[in-house]
VMD Tcl script that draws the C-alpha trace (Angstrom):
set ca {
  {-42.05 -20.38 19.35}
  {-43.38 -16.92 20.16}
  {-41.53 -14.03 18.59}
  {-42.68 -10.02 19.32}
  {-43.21 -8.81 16.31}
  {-42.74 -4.53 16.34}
  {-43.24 -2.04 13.98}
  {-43.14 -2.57 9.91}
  {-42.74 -6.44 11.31}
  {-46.26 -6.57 12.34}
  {-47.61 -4.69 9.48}
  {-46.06 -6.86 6.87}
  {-47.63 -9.95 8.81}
  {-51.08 -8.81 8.80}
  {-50.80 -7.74 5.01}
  {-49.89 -11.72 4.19}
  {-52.41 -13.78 2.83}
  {-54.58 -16.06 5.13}
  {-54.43 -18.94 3.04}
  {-53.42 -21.73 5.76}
  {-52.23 -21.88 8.75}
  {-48.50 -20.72 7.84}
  {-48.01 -17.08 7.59}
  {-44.89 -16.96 5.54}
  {-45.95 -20.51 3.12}
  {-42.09 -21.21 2.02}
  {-41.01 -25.12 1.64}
  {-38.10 -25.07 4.32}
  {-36.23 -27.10 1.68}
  {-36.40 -24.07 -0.83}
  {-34.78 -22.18 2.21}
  {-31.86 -24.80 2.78}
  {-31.15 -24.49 -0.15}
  {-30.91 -20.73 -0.72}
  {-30.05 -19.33 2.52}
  {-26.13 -20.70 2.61}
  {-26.43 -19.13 -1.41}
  {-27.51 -15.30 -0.13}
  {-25.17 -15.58 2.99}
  {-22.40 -16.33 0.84}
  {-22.96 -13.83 -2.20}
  {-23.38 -11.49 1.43}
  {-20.36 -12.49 2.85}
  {-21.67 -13.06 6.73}
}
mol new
graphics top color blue
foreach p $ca { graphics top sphere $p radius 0.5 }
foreach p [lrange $ca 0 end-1] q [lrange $ca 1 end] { graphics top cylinder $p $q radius 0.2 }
display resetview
């Protein structure tokens, strides 16, 4: 998927390691888990 990145976006990309081939390296199931926890204590 291509996504524009603008602004402070791009910046913070290019100041992420180049370890691999993933810019952000998170294990999606670390993010299943958490993102319905920080939406909720958010309330969207």
């Amino acid at each position: 998927m291509l996504v524009p990145l603008l602004g402070e976006a791009w910046t913070i990309l290019q100041s992420q390691p180049k370890n691999n081939e993933l810019i952000f390296p998170y294990n999606s199931r670390s993010v299943t888990v958490y993102f319905p926890r920080i939406r909720n204590k958010l309330g969207i």
